[in-house]
C-alpha positions in Angstrom: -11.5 -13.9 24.0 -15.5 -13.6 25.2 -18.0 -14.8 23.2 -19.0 -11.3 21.8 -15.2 -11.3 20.1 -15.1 -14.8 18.6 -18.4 -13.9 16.5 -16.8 -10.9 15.3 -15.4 -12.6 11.7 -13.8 -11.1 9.1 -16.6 -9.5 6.3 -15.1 -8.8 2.5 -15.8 -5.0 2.1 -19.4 -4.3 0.2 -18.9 -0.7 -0.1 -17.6 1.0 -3.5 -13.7 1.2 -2.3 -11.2 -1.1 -2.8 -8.5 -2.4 -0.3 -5.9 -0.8 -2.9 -7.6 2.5 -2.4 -7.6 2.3 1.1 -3.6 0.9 1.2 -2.4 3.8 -0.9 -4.1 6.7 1.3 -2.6 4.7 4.1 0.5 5.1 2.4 0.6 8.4 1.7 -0.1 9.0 5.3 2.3 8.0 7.1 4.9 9.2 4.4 4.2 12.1 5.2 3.9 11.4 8.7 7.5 9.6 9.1 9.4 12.7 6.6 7.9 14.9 9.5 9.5 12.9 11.9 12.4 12.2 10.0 13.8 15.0 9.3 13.9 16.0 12.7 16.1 12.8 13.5 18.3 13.0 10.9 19.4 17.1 11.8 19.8 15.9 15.9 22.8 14.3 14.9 24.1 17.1 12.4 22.5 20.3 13.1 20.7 20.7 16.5 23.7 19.9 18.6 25.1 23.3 17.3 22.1 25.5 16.8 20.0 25.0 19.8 22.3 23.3 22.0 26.0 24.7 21.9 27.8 24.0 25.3 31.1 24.1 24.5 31.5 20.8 24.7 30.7 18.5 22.0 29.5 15.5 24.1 27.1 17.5 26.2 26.1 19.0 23.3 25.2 15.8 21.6 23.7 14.0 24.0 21.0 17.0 24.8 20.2 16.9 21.1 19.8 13.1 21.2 17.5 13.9 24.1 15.4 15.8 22.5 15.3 13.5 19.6 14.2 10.8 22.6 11.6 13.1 24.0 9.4 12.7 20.8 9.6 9.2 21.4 8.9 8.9 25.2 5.8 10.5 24.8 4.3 8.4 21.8 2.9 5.8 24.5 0.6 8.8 25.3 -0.6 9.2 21.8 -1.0 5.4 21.7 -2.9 5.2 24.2 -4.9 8.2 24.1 -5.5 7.9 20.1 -6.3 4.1 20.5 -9.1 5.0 23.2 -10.5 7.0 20.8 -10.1 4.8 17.6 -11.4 1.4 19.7 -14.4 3.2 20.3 -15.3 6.0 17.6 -13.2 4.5 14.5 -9.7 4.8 12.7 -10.4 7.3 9.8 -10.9 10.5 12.4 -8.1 9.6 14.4 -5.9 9.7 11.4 -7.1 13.0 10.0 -5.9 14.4 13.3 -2.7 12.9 13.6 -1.8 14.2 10.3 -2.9 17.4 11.0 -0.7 17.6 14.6 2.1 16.3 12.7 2.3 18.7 10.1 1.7 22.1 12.4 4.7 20.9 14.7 6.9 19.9 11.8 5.9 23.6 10.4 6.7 25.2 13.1 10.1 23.8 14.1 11.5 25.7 10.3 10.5 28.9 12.2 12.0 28.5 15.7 14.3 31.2 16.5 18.2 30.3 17.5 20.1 29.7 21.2 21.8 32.2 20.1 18.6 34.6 18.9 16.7 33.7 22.4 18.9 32.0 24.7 17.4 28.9 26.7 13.4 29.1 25.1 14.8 28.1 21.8 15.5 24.6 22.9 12.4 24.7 25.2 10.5 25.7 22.2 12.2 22.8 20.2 11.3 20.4 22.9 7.5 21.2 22.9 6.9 20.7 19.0 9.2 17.4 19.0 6.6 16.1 21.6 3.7 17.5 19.6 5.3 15.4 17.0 5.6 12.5 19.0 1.9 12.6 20.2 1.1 12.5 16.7 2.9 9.5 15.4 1.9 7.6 18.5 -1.1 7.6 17.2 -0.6 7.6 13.4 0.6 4.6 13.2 -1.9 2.0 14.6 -4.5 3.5 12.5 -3.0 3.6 9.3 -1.6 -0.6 9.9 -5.5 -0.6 10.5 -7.4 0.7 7.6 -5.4 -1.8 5.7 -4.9 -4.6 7.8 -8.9 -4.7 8.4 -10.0 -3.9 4.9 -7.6 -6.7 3.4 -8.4 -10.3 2.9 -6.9 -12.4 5.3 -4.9 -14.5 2.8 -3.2 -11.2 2.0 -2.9 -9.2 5.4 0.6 -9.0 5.8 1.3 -7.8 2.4 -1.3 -4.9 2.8 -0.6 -4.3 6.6 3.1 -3.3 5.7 1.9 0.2 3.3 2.2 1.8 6.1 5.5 0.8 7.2 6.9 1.5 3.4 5.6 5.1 4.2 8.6 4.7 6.6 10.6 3.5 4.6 9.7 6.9 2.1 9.1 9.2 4.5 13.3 8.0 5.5 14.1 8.4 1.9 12.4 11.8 1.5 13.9 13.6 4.2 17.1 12.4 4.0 17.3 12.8 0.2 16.4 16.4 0.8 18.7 17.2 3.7 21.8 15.5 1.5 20.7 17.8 -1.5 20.9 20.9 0.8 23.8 19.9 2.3 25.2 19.0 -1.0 24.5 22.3 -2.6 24.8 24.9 0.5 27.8 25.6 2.2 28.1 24.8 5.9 27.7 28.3 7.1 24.2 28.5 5.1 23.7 24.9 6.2 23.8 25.4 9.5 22.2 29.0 9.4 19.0 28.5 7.4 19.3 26.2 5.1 18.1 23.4 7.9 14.6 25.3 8.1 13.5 24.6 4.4 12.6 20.8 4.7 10.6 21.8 7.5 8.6 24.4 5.5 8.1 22.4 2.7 6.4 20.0 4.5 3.2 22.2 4.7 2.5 21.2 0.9 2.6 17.6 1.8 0.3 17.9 4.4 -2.3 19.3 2.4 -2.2 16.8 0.3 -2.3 13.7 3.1 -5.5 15.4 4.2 -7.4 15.6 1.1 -6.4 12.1 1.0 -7.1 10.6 4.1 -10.8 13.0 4.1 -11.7 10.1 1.1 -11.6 7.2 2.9 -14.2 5.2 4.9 -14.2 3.6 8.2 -13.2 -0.1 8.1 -15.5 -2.8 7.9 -14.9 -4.8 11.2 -15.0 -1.7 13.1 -18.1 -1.2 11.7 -19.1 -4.7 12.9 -17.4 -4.2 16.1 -19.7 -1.0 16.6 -22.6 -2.6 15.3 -23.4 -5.5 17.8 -22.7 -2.7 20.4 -19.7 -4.0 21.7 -17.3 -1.4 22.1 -14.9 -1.3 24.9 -15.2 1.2 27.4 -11.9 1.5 29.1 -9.6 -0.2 26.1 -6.1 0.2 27.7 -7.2 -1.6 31.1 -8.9 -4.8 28.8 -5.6 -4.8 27.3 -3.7 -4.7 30.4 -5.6 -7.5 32.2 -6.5 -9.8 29.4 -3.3 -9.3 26.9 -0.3 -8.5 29.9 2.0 -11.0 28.4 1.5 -10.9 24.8 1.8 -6.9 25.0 5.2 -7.8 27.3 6.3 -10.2 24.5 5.1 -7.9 21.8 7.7 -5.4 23.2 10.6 -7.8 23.4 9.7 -8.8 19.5 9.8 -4.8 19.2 13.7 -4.5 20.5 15.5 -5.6 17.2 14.2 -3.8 15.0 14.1 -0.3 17.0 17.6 -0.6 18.1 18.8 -1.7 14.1 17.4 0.9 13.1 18.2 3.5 15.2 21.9 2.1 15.9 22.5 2.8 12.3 20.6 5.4 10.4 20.6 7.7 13.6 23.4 7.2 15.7 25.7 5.9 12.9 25.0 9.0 10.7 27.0 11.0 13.3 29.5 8.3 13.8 30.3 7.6 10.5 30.1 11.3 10.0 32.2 12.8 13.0 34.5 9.6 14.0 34.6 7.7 10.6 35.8 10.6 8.2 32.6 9.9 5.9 31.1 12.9 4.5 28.2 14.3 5.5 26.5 14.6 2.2 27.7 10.5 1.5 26.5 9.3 4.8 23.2 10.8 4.2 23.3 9.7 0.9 23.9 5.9 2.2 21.0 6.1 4.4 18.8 7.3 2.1 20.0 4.6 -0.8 19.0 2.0 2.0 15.8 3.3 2.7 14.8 3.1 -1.0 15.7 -0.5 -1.5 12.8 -0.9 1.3 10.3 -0.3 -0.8 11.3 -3.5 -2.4 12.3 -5.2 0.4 9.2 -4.4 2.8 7.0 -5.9 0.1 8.8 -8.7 -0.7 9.2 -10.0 3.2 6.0 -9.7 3.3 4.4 -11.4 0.7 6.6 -14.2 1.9 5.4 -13.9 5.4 1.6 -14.1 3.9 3.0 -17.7 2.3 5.2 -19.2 5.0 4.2 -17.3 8.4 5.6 -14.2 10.1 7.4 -15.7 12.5 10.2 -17.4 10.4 10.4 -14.8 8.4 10.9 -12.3 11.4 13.2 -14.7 13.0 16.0 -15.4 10.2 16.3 -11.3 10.2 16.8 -11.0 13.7 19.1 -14.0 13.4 21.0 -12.6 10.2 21.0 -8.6 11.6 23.4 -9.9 15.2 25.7 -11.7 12.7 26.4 -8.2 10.6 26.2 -6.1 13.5 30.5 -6.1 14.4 31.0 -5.4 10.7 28.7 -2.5 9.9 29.7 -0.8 12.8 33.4 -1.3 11.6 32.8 0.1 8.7 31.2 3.4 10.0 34.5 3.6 12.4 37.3 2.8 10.6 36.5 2.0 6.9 37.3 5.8 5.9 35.4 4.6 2.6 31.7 5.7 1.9 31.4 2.7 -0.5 32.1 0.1 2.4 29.4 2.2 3.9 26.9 2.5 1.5 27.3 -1.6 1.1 27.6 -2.5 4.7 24.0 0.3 5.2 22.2 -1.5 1.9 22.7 -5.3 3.2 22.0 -4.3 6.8 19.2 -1.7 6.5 18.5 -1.8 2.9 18.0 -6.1 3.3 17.7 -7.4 6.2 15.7 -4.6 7.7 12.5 -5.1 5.5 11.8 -8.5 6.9 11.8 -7.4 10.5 9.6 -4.3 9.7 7.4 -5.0 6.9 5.4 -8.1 8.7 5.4 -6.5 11.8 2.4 -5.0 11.7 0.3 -8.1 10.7 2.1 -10.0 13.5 0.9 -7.5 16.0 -2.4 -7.1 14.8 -3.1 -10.5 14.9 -2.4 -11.0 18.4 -5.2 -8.9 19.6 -9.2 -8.7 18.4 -10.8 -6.2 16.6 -12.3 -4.6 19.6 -9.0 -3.5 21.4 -6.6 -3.9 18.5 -6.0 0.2 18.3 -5.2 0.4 21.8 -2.6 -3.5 21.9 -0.7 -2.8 18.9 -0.2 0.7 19.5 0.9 -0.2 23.1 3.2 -2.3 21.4 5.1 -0.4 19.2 5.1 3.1 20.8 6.6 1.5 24.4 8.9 -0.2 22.1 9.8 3.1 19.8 10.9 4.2 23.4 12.8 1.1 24.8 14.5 0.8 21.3 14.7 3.5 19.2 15.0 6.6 21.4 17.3 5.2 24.1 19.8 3.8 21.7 21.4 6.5 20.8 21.8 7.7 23.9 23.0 4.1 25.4 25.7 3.8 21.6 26.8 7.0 22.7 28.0 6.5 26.2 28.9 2.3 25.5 31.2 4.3 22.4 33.1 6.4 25.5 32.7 3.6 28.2 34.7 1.2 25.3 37.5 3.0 24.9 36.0 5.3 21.6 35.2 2.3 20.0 31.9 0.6 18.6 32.7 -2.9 20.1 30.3 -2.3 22.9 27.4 -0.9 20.9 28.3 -3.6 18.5 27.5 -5.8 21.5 24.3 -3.9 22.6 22.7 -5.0 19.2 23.4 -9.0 19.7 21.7 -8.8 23.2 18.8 -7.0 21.5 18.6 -9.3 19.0 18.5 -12.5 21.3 15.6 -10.7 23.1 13.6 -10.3 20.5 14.5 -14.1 19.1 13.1 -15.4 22.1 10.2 -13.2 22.5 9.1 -13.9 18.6 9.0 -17.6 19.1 7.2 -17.2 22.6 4.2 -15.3 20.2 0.9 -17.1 19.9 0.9 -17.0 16.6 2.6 -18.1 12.8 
C-alpha cells in the first residue's frame, strides 16, 4: 500500500443519509438483479433444454442449455472489470443505475423470444446474446452494491452491512423460484412449457422500475469521495490490481470455489437431478429450493453478525468444513430418496444453513483485502472469475462426472470435497481475520 492509500481512513458519513438507507437500496438492488438472473437458471434445467434446444437427445439437449446458463457467467469478468474501471475512478452509484437498467432490458426481452421451433437456430442465438447482456450486468452489480454499504458502514459493523447485498441473493432465489413453482403448480405442462415460462420474465419490468427510483436516491460513498478528493484515483485499476494484489486475487478465487460449486451443485444442477433422476416433483423441488433460500435471510445475517464478533475467517472456515461432510448425503437424497421431505431437509441444512456463513461474510472478507482506491476493480475480479470457475462450470462438470460414474452422484459428490479443501486452504492463506 503507497503512502497516498494508508492516509485514506475510514470518515463516519456527515451527509443527511443513513448507512440503513443506503443498505436497503442496496438491497433492493440486487434483488432485483439476482431474480433477473435467477429465473433464467432455474428454467435451463427445466424449460430451455426443450424450447430452444430440442436435439433429440436429452443429454445434448441439456448440456447446451447448461451452456447457455454458463455463458452469462463467463462473461461477468468483463463486466467486472469494465464496470470496476469505471466505478474506481468515477464512483459506485452510476455504475449501479446502469447495471440495473441492462439487467432488466435483457431479462425483458428473453419473455418475448420466439421458439426453435418458431425460428429455427436464431432463437437460441438470440437467447445467448441477452443471457450475456445479463451477465455483463451482474458482473458489475455486484461490487457496487457490497460497496455502498461496505463503505458507508462503520467498521465495527462491516460485515453485517456488507452482506445486504448478498440477501438480495438470497431473495432474488426465493422470488423467482417461488414464482416459477406457482406457475408450474397451477399451469399444466403443455401451458408450462408453451407460455407460461415467459411471464416471470415480463413481470420483472415492474421491479425494475422500482430498483431505479431507488438506487436514483442515493449518494456516492464517502471514502470514494475521499479517494477522489486528494486526487488519487487510479488510472488503469485492473493492471494495479494485477501487479500489486496477484496472489491475494489468486487466493481470493480459491476462497471463491466452495461456495460457487455449493451452490450451484445443488440449487441448479440438483433441481434437474432430483427432478429428472430422483422422481421429485417439479413443483416440490422448486419448492425446496426456494424454502432454503428464505431461511437465508436469517442465516446470512446471523453469520454475519458473528463474523463482525469473532472474524470472517473462522466463521467461513467451519462452513466450508461442515458443507464437504454433508455433501454424499444431500446428493443421496436428490438420487435415490424418492421423498421431497428428505429433500427439502437435506436442501434447508445444506443451503438453507450452512450456506449463509460462507456467503454472507464474503463480501467483507473480500473488501478488506484490497484499498479503497482499487476495491471495485479486486473484489469484482474476485467473485466474477470465481462465478465462472465455480458456479457456471459445475453443472456442466456434475453432469458429465453423473455419466462418467456410472449415473450416479458419487463423483459429483466428490467434486464438492475437493472444492471445499481448496477453498479451506486458500481462506486460511488470507491476510486477514
Amino acid at each position: 500500500m503507497t503512502e497516498s492509500d494508508s492516509a485514506l481512513e475510514y470518515v463516519l458519513p456527515t451527509r443527511n443519509i443513513s448507512v440503513t438507507t443506503v443498505a436497503l437500496a442496496s438491497l433492493v438492488g440486487t434483488t432485483i438483479e439476482w431474480y433477473d438472473f435467477f429465473i433464467f437458471s432455474s428454467l435451463s434445467a427445466i424449460v430451455f433444454n426443450d424450447v430452444f434446444f430440442p436435439s433429440g437427445i436429452p443429454l445434448i439437449s441439456e448440456l447446451l442449455a447448461y451452456g447457455t446458463f454458463a455463458a452469462g457467467f463467463l462473461v461477468r469478468p468483463l463486466g467486472g472489470v469494465l464496470f470496476g474501471h469505471f466505478g474506481d475512478r468515477i464512483g459506485r452509484k452510476q455504475l449501479l443505475i446502469f447495471s440495473l437498467a441492462a439487467m432488466g432490458l435483457g431479462t425483458f426481452l428473453i419473455g418475448l423470444l420466439p421458439t426453435f421451433s418458431q425460428v429455427g437456430i436464431w432463437a437460441p442465438l438470440a437467447l445467448l446474446v441477452l443471457r450475456c447482456l445479463q451477465g455483463l450486468a451482474l458482473g458489475g452489480e455486484w461490487g457496487g452494491a457490497v460497496l455502498m454499504t461496505f463503505e458507508y458502514a462503520d467498521p465495527r459493523h462491516r460485515t453485517l452491512y456488507a452482506s445486504f447485498p448478498q440477501i438480495g441473493l438470497a431473495l432474488g432465489l426465493f422470488l423467482s423460484t417461488a414464482t416459477i413453482a406457482i406457475l408450474s403448480g397451477t399451469l399444466s405442462s403443455q401451458d408450462f412449457l408453451s407460455w407460461g415460462w415467459r411471464i416471470p420474465f415480463i413481470a420483472s419490468v415492474l421491479l425494475l422500475i422500482v430498483g431505479l427510483y431507488i438506487r436514483s436516491t442515493i449518494l456516492e460513498t464517502p471514502e470514494f469521495e475521499q479517494v477522489r478528493d486528494r486526487g488519487v484515483i487510479s488510472n488503469l485499476p485492473i493492471a494495479e490490481v494485477v501487479s500489486r494484489y496477484g496472489r491475494v486475487v489468486l487466493l481470493g478465487l480459491g476462497s471463491y470455489l466452495i461456495m460457487g460449486v455449493v451452490f450451484s451443485a445443488y440449487c441448479v444442477y440438483g433441481l434437474g437431478l432430483m427432478t429428472k433422476v430422483g422422481g421429485i416433483p417439479r413443483t416440490a423441488g422448486l419448492t425446496a429450493v426456494a424454502l432454503s433460500a428464505l431461511l437465508l435471510l436469517v442465516t446470512i445475517p446471523a453469520a454475519s453478525i458473528l463474523a463482525d464478533r469473532i472474524g470472517k475467517k473462522p466463521v467461513y472456515l467451519i462452513a466450508t468444513i461442515v458443507s464437504a461432510l454433508l455433501a454424499f448425503p444431500v446428493l443421496w437424497s436428490m438420487t435415490y430418496s424418492e421423498s421431497p421431505s428428505l429433500v427439502t431437509a437435506a436442501l434447508l441444512v445444506a443451503y438453507g444453513v450452512l450456506w449463509g456463513p460462507l456467503y454472507g461474510p464474503q463480501a467483507a472478507l473480500f473488501c478488506e483485502l484490497f484499498d479503497a482506491r482499487l476495491r471495485y476493480t479486486g473484489i469484482s475480479l474476485i467473485y466474477q472469475i470465481g462465478s465462472v470457475i465455480s458456479i457456471s462450470l459445475t453443472p456442466i462438470v456434475a453432469t458429465a462426472l453423473y455419466s462418467v460414474g456410472g449415473s450416479t452422484p458419487w463423483l459429483v459428490a466428490a467434486y464438492v470435497v475437493v472444492a471445499a479443501a481448496v477453498s479451506a486452504v486458500c481462506v486460511k492463506k488470507l491476510p486477514i481475520r
